[in-house]
VEXFI-467855 format. One line per 2 residues: number of its first residue (from 1); their letters; for each residue x, y, z of N, C-alpha, C. Coordinates in pm, whole numbers, padded with zeros to 5 digits. Example, Ala and Ser with C-alpha at 12.3 -4.5 7.8 and 13.67 -1.06 7.14 Angstrom:
# residues 2
1 = AS = 01319,-00569,00780,01230,-00450,00780,01320,-00330,00780 | 01285,-00225,00708,01367,-00106,00714,01290,00003,00787
This chain:
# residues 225
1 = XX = 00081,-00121,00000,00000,00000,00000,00085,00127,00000 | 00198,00160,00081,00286,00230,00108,00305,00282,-00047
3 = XX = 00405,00159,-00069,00448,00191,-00260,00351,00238,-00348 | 00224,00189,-00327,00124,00239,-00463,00080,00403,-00414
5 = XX = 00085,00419,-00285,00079,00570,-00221,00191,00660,-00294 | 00259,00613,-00254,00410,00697,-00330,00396,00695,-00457
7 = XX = 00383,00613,-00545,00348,00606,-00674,00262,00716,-00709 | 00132,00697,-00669,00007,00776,-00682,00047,00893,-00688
9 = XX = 00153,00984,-00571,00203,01091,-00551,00313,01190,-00614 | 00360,01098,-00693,00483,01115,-00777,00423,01175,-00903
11 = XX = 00314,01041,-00913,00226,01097,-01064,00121,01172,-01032 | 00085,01229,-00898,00032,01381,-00902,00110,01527,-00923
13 = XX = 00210,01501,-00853,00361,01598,-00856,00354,01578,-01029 | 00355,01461,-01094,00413,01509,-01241,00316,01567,-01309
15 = XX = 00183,01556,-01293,00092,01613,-01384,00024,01772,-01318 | 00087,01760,-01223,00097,01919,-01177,00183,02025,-01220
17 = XX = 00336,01895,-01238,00489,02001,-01297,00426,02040,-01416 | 00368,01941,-01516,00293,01973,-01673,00246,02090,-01672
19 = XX = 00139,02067,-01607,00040,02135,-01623,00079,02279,-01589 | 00142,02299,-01437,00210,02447,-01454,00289,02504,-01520
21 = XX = 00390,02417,-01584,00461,02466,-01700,00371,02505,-01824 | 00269,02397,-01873,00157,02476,-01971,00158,02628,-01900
23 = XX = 00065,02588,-01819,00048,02735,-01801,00131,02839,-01805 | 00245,02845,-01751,00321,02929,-01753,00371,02964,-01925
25 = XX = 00384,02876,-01971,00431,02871,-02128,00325,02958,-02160 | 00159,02920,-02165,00084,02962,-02232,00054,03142,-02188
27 = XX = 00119,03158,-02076,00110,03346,-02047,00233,03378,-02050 | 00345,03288,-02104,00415,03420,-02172,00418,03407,-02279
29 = XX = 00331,03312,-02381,00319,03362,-02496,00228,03479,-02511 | 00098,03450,-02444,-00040,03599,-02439,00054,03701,-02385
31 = XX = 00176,03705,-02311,00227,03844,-02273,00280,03855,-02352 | 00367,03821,-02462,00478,03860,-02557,00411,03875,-02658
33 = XX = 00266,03846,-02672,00185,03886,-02778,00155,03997,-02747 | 00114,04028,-02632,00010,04204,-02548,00136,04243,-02627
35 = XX = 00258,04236,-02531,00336,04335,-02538,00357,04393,-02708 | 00359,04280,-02791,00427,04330,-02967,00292,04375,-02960
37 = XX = 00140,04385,-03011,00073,04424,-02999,00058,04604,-02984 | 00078,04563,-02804,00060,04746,-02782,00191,04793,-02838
39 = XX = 00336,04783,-02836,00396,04840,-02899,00333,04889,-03062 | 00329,04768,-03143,00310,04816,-03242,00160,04914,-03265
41 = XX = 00087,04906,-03191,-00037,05023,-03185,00034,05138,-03156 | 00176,05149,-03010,00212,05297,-03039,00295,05360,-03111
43 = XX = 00370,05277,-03189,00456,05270,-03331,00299,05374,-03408 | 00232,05296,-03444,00121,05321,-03530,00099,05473,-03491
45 = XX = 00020,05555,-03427,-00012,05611,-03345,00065,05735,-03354 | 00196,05710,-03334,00288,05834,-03333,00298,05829,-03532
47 = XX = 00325,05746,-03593,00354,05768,-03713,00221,05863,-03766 | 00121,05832,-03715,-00039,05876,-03774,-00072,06038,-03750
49 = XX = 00013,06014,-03630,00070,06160,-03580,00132,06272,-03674 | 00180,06187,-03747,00302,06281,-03851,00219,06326,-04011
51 = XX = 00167,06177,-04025,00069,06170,-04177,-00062,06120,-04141 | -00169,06178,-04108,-00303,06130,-04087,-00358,06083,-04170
53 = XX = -00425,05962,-04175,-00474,05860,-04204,-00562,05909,-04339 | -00628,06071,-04349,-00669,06107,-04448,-00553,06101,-04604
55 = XX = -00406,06153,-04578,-00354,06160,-04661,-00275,06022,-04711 | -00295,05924,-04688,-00283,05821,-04710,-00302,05654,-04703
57 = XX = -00319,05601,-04793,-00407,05464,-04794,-00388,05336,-04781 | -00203,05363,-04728,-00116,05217,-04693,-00145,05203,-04571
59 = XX = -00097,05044,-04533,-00021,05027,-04389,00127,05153,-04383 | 00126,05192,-04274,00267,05253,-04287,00356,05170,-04216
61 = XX = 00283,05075,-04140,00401,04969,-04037,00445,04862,-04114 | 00363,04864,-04247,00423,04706,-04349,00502,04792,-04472
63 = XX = 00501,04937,-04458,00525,04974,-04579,00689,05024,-04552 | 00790,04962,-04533,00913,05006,-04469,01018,04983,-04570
65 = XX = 01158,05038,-04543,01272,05066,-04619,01356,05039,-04494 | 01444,04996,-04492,01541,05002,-04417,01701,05118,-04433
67 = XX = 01703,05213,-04352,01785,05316,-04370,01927,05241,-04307 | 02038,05333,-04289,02155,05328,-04221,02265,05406,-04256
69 = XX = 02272,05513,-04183,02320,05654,-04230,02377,05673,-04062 | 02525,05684,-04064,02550,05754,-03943,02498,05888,-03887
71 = XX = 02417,05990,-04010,02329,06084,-03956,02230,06044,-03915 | 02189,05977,-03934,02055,05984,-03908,02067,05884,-03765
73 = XX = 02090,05750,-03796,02089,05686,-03674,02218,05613,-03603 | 02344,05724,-03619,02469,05723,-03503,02503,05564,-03561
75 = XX = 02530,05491,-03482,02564,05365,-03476,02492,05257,-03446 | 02369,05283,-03450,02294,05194,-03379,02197,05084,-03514
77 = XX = 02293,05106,-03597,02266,04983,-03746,02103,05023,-03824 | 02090,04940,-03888,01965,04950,-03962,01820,04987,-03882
79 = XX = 01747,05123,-03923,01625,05131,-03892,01533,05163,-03945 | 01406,05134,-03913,01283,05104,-04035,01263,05264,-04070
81 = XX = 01222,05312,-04211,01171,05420,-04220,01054,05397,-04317 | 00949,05496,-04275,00802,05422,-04354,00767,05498,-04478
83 = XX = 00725,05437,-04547,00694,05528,-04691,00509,05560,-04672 | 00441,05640,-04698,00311,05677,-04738,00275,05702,-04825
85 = XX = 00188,05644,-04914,00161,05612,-05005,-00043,05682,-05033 | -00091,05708,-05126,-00205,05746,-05175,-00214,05697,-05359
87 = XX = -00276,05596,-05356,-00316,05547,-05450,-00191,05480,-05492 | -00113,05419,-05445,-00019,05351,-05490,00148,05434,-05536
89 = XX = 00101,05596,-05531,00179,05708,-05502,00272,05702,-05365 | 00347,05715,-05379,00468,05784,-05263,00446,05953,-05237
91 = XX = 00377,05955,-05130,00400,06120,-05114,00492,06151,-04970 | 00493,06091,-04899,00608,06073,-04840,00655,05997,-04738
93 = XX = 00747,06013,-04652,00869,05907,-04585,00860,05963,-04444 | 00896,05848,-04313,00911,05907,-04231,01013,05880,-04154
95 = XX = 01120,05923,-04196,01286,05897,-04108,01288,05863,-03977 | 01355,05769,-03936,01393,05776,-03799,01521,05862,-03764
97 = XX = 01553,05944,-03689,01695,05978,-03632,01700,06005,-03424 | 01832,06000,-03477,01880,05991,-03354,01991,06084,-03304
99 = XX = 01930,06154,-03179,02037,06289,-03219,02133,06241,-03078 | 02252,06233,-03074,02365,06172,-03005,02412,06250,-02872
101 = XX = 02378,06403,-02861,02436,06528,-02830,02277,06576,-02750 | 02219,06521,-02693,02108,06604,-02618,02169,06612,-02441
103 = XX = 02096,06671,-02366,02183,06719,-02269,02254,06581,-02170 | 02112,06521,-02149,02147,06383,-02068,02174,06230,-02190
105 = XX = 02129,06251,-02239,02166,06155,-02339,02125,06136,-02485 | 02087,06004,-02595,02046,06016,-02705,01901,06084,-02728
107 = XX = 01852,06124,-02841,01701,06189,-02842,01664,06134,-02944 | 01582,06038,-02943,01512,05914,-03085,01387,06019,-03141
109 = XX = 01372,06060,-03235,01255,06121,-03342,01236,06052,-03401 | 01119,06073,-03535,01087,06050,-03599,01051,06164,-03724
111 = XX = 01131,06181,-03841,01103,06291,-03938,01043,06271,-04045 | 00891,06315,-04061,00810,06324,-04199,00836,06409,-04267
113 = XX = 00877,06363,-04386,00922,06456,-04510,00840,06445,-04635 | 00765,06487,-04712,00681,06507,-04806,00786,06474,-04940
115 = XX = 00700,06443,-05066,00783,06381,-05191,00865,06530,-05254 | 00791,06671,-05191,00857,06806,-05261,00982,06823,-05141
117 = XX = 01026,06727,-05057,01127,06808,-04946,01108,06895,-04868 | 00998,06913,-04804,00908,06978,-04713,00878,06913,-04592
119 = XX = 00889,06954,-04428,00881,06905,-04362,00729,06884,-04305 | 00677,06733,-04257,00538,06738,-04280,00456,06718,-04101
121 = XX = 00582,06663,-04052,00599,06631,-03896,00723,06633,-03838 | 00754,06608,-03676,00793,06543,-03641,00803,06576,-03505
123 = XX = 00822,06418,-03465,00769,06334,-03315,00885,06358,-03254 | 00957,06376,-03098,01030,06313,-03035,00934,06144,-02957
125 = XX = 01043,06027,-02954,00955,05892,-02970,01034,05844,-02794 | 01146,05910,-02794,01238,05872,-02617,01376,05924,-02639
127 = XX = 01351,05986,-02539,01494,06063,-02449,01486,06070,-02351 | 01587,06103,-02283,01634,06147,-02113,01620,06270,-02074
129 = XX = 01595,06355,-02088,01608,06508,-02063,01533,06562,-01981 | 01569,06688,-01894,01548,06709,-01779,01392,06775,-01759
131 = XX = 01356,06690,-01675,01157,06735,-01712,01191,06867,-01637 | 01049,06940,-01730,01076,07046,-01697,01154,07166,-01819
133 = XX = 01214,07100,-01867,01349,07177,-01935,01319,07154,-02049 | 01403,07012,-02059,01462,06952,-02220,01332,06882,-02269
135 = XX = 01240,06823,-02204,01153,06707,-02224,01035,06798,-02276 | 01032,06936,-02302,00938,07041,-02355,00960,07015,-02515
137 = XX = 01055,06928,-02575,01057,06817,-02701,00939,06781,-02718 | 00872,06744,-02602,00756,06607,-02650,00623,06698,-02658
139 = XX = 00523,06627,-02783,00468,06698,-02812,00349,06699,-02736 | 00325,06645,-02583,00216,06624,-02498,00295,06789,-02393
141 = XX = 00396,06779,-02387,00471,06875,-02280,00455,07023,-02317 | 00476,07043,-02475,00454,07187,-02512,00482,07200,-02663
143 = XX = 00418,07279,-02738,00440,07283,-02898,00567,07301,-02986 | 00625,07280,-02907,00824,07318,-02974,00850,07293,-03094
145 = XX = 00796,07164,-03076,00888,07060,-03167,00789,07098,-03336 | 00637,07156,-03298,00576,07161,-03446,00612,07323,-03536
147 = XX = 00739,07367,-03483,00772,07482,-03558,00860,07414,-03658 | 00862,07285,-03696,00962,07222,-03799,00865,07187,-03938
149 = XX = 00724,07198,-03896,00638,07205,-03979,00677,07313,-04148 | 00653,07240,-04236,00699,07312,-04373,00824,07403,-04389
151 = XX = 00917,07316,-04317,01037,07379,-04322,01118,07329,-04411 | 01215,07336,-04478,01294,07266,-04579,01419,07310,-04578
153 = XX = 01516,07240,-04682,01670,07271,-04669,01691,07354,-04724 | 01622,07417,-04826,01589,07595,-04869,01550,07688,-04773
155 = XX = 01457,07609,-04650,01324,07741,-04625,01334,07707,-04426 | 01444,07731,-04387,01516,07871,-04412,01657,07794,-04454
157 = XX = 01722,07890,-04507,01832,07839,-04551,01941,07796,-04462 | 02089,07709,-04508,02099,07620,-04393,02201,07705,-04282
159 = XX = 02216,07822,-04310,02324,07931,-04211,02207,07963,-04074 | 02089,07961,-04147,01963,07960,-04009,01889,07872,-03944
161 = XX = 01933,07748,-03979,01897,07593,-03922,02008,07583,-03805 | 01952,07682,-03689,02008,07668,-03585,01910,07749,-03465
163 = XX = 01966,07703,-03396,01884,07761,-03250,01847,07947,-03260 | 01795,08058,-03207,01792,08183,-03227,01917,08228,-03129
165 = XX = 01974,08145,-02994,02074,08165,-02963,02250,08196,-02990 | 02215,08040,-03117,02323,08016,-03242,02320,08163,-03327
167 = XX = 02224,08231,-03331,02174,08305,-03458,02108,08206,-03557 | 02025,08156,-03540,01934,08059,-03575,01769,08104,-03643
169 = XX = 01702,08009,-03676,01573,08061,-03711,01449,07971,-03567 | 01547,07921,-03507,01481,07782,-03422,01385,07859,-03303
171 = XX = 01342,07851,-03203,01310,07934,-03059,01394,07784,-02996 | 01449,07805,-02881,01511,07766,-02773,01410,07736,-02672
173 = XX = 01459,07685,-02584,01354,07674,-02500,01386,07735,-02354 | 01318,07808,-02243,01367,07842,-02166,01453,07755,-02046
175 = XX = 01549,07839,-02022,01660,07689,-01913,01710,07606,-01986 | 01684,07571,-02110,01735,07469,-02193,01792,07513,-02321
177 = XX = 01910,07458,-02383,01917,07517,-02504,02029,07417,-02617 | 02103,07327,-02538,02174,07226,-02591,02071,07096,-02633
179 = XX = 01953,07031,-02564,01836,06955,-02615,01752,07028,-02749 | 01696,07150,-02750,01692,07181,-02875,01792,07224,-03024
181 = XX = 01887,07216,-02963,02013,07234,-03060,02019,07117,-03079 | 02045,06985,-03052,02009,06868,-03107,01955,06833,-03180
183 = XX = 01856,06882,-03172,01692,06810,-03255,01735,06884,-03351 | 01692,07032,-03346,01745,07118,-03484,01901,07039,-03568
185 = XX = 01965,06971,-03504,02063,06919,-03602,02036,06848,-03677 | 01956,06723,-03581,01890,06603,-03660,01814,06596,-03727
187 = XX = 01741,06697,-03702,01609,06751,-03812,01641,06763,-03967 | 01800,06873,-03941,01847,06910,-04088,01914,06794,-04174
189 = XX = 01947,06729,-04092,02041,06574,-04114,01953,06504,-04176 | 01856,06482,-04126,01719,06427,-04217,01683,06480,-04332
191 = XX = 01674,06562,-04294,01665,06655,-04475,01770,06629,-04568 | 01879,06648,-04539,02077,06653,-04600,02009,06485,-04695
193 = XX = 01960,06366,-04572,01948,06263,-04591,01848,06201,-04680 | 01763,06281,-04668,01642,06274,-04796,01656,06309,-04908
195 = XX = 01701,06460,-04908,01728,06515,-05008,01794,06425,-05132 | 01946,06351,-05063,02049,06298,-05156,01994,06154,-05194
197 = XX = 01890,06117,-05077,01825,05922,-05164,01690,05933,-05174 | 01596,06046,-05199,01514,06087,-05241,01435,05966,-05342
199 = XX = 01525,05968,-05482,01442,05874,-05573,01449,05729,-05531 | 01508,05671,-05421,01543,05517,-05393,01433,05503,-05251
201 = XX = 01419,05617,-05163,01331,05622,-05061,01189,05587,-05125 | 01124,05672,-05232,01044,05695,-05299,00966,05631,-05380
203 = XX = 01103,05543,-05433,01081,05400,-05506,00979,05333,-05477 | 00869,05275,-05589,00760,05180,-05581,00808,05062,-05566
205 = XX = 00844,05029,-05459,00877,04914,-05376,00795,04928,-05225 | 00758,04776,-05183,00637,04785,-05096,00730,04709,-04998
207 = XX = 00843,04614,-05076,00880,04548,-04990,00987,04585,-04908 | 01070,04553,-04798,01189,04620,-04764,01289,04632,-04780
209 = XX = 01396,04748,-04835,01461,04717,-04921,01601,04848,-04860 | 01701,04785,-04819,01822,04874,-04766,01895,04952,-04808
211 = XX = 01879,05105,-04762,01915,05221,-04833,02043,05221,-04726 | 02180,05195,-04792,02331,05194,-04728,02344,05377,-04674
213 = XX = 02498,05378,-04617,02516,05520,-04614,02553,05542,-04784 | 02512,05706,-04785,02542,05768,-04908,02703,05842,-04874
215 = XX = 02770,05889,-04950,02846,06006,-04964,02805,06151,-04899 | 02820,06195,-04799,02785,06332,-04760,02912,06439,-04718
217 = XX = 02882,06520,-04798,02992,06644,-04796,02944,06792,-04767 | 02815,06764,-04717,02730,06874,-04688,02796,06932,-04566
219 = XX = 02795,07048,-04533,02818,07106,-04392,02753,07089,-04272 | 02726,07042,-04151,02638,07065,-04058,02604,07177,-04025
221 = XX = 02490,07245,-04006,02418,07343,-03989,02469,07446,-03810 | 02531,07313,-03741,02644,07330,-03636,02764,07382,-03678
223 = XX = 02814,07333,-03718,02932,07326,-03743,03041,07455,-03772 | 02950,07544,-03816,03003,07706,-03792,02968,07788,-03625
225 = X = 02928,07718,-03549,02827,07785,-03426,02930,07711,-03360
C-alpha cells in the first residue's frame, strides 16, 4: 500500500509540474503577444501623428525601407523608415533619427518629409532630458517641436537651421538650449538625408529594401556655431 501511495504521488507531482509549465508557457506567450501588440499600436499612433490617415491609404508599419546613415541613426545599425503612399503614389517618408548630443543623453525622433522636401511632422519617440526643461521636445509637454512644420533645406536656408541663440531661425527653450540644438541638427540631417536618396526612398517598392550610407559632404548646420 505504502508503494502504490508513493506512486500515486509522484504521478500527481508530475501532472501538476505539466500542467504548470503549460500554463506558464501559455502566459508568456499571451504576454509577448500584449506586449508586440501594444507596442506596435504605439509605433502606429505616433507615425499617424506625422501623416493622418486622411492623406494616405497604406499600412505605414508594413510599408518600410530600411535606412543606415550615421546621420541619421549614429551607430545603432539598420532602422525602419516608412513610406506613405495614396493610390499607390509615394507622397512621403518618415525617417527615424537619432540625435547623439542632447543634454542627458540620445534623443530618438521620428522625421516626416513630403515627396517636394518639405517638412510634414515630427515626433520626439524617447529621451532622457530634464523634465521640466529639455523634455518640452515632446509633443504632450509643449508645442516646440511643431515649428519644424513646412520647413525645408531651402526654407530657411541652412546658415539659419540653428537655435535663435546660435543666430538661428529655431526658438530655444527656456533653461534649456543644448536639447533643442540637437533636434534642430537632426532635423536638418534628415533633410541633408532625404534630399540625396530621395528617388530610392520613394521607389515603388512595398517590400523592404536597404538604403546603405550615401556620400555626404554637406556642412552641418552646427558646425560654424
Amino acid at each position: 500500500m505504502l508503494g502504490q501511495s508513493i506512486r500515486q504521488n509522484m504521478l500527481g507531482l508530475a501532472i501538476f509540474a505539466v500542467v504548470t509549465a503549460g500554463l506558464i508557457a501559455f502566459t508568456q506567450h499571451e504576454t509577448k503577444t500584449r506586449i508586440t501588440e501594444n507596442v506596435r499600436q504605439a509605433k502606429s499612433e505616433a507615425l499617424h501623428e506625422i501623416i493622418p490617415l486622411g492623406m494616405h491609404d497604406n499600412e505605414l508599419l508594413d510599408d518600410v525601407v530600411e535606412v543606415e546613415d550615421s546621420r541619421l541613426v549614429i551607430d545603432e545599425g539598420p532602422q525602419d523608415a516608412y513610406i506613405a503612399r495614396l493610390e499607390q503614389k509615394s507622397i512621403a517618408v518618415i525617417l527615424p533619427t537619432i540625435a547623439p548630443d542632447g543634454y542627458t543623453g540620445k534623443i530618438k525622433s521620428i522625421v516626416g518629409i513630403a515627396a517636394d522636401g518639405t517638412i510634414v511632422g515630427v515626433r520626439v519617440l524617447a529621451h532622457q532630458e530634464t523634465p521640466g526643461l529639455g523634455d518640452k521636445v515632446e509633443i504632450k509637454k509643449s508645442h516646440w517641436i511643431e515649428q519644424f512644420k513646412g520647413k525645408s533645406l531651402v526654407s530657411p536656408p541652412a546658415a539659419f537651421w540653428a537655435v535663435k541663440k546660435d543666430g538661428g531661425e529655431f526658438d530655444q527653450m527656456t533653461g534649456a538650449t543644448i536639447t533643442p540644438r540637437a533636434v534642430v541638427k537632426s532635423v536638418y540631417q534628415a533633410l541633408q538625408y532625404f534630399d540625396e536618396n530621395q528617388t530610392l526612398l520613394l521607389a515603388a517598392k512595398v517590400q523592404p529594401q536597404a538604403v546603405s550610407d550615401q556620400p555626404h559632404d554637406q556642412q552641418d548646420p552646427q558646425d560654424e556655431h
